[in-house]
N, C-alpha and C positions, 0 to 999 in steps of 0.2 A: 495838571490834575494829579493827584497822589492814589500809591496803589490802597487797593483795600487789604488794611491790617489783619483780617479775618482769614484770608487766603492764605495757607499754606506752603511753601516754595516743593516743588516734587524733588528734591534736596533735603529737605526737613521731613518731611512725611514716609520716603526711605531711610532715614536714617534711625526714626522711629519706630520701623519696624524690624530692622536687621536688631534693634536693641532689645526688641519684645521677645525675637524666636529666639536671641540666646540666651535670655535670662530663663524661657521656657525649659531649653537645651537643658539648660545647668542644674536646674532645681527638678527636671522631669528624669532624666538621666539618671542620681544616685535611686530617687524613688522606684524605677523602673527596676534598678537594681537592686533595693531590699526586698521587693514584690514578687522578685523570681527566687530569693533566698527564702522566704517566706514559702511561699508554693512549695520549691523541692522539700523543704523541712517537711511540710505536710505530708505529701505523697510517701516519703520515705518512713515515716513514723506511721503512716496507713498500710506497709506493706511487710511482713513479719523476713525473719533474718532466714537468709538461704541456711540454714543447720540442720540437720539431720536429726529423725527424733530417735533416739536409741534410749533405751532402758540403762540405769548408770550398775546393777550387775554384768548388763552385757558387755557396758563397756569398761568396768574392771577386769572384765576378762581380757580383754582383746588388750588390755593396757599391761594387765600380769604378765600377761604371754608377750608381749613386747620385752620386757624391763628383762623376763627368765632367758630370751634369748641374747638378749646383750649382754647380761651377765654370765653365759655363760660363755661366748664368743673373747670377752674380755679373759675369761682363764683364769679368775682369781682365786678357783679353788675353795675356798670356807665357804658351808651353808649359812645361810643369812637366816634366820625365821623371821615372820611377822611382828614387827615391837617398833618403839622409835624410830630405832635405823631401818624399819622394811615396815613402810604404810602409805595410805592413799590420801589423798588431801582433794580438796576441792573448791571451787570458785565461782560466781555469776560470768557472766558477758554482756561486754556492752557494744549495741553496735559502733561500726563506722561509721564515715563518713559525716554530712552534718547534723546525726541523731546523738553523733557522741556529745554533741553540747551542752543535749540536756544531764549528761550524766546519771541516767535510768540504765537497771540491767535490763536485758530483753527479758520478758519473764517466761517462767521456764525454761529459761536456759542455765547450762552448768558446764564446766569445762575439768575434769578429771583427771587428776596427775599422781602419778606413782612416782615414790624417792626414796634413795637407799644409800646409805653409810656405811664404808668400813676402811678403819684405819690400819696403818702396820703396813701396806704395799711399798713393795722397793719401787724405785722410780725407773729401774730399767724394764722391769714388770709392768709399768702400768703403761711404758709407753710402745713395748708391743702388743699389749693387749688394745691401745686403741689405735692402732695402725690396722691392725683386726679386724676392729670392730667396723673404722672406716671403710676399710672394704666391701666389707659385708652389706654396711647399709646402701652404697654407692649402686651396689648388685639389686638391691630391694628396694631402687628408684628413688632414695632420700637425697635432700643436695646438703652438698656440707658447705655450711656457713661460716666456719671456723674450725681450724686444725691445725694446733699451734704446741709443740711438740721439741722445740728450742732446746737444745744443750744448755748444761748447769743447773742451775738447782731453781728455776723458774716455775710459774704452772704448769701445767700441761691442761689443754682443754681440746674438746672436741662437742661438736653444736652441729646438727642436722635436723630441716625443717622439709617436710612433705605438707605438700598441700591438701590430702583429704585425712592423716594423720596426727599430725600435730608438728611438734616438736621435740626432739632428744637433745638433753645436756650433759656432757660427761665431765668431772676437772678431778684433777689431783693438786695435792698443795702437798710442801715437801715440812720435814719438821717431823710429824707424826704419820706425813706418807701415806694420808686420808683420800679416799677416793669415794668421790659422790655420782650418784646418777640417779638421772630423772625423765622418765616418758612424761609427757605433757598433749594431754590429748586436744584435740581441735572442737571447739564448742557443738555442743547437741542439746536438744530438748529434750526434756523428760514426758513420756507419756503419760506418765499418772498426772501429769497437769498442776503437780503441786511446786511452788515455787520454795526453794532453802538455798541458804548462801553455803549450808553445804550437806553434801549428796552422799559422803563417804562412808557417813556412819552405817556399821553394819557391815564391812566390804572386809572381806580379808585376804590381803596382797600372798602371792606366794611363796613356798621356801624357796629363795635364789640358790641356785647350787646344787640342788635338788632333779638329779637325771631322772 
């Protein structure tokens, strides 16, 4: 007597299913995975950027009175007045993390930087003046990023970054023996609530050099 065709062997009915959960597996898995990138996208763009809201006079001040003390720690003697070489600039922000994708600044946000030029420093000048200055900041909790101070006729830079401050950048190039510097403030919200790609207008940086 022959089996019935229609029955199944518990061989083939396993094997049928070890085949179903891992195609499940395979095709459920990335899903599961876009689905959680999805969500945190969400949450994150629902939840405004830890910054601080300061007023952008307040914090030209707090950034003048930065840039006046490093310039003057640095010892380079000329008053600088406000003009090309001694002015404020400004910028948006954008968050982190996976909201930077979409490439949106947060709005009302702004990030405010002080920058200052002056040429003619000898280069044995400017590199005790930022041995100086390294100190000083190291004393006033900044970490230094970079402090590269090389013999010969190379750059010279110095780059310190605090976490509720910003960032300081300082370089000399030789040639004309130009020396730059820049406070670079850590993003904040403007209270007035109005959004500009920049803040600056109106701000007037101060005399460096100026006791």
């Amino acid at each position: 007597m022959s089996e019935d065709k229609n029955d199944a062997s518990p061989q083939g009915v396993s094997c049928t299913r070890a085949l179903g959960v891992t195609v499940a597996v395979v095709v459920g898995l990335p899903l599961l995975a876009v689905l959680g990138v999805l969500v945190t996208f969400a949450v994150q763009r629902s939840v405004p950027e830890d910054y601080p809201t300061v007023a952008p006079r307040v914090m030209a001040d707090r950034v003048g009175a930065r840039s006046q003390e490093a310039y003057s720690v640095l010892g380079l003697g000329s008053e600088l007045a406000p003009g090309a070489a001694n002015s404020f600039s400004s910028d948006v922000c954008y968050p982190d993390g996976l909201e930077s994708a979409a490439d949106e600044p947060a709005p009302g946000s702004y990030a405010l930087s002080h920058s200052w030029d002056l040429g003619g420093i000898p280069r044995e000048e400017a590199v005790e003046g930022l041995e100086r200055l390294r100190d000083r900041l190291v004393a006033d909790g900044w970490r230094i990023v970079a402090h590269d101070v090389a013999p010969g006729d190379a750059d010279l830079v110095l780059r310190a970054e605090h976490d509720d401050e910003g960032r300081q950048v300082y370089t000399w190039t030789p040639g004309d023996g130009r020396f730059r510097g820049g406070v670079h403030a850590a993003c904040a919200f403007d209270p007035s609530g109005e959004e500009s790609w920049d803040v600056s207008a109106g701000l007037l940086p101060p005399v460096l050099g100026r006791s």
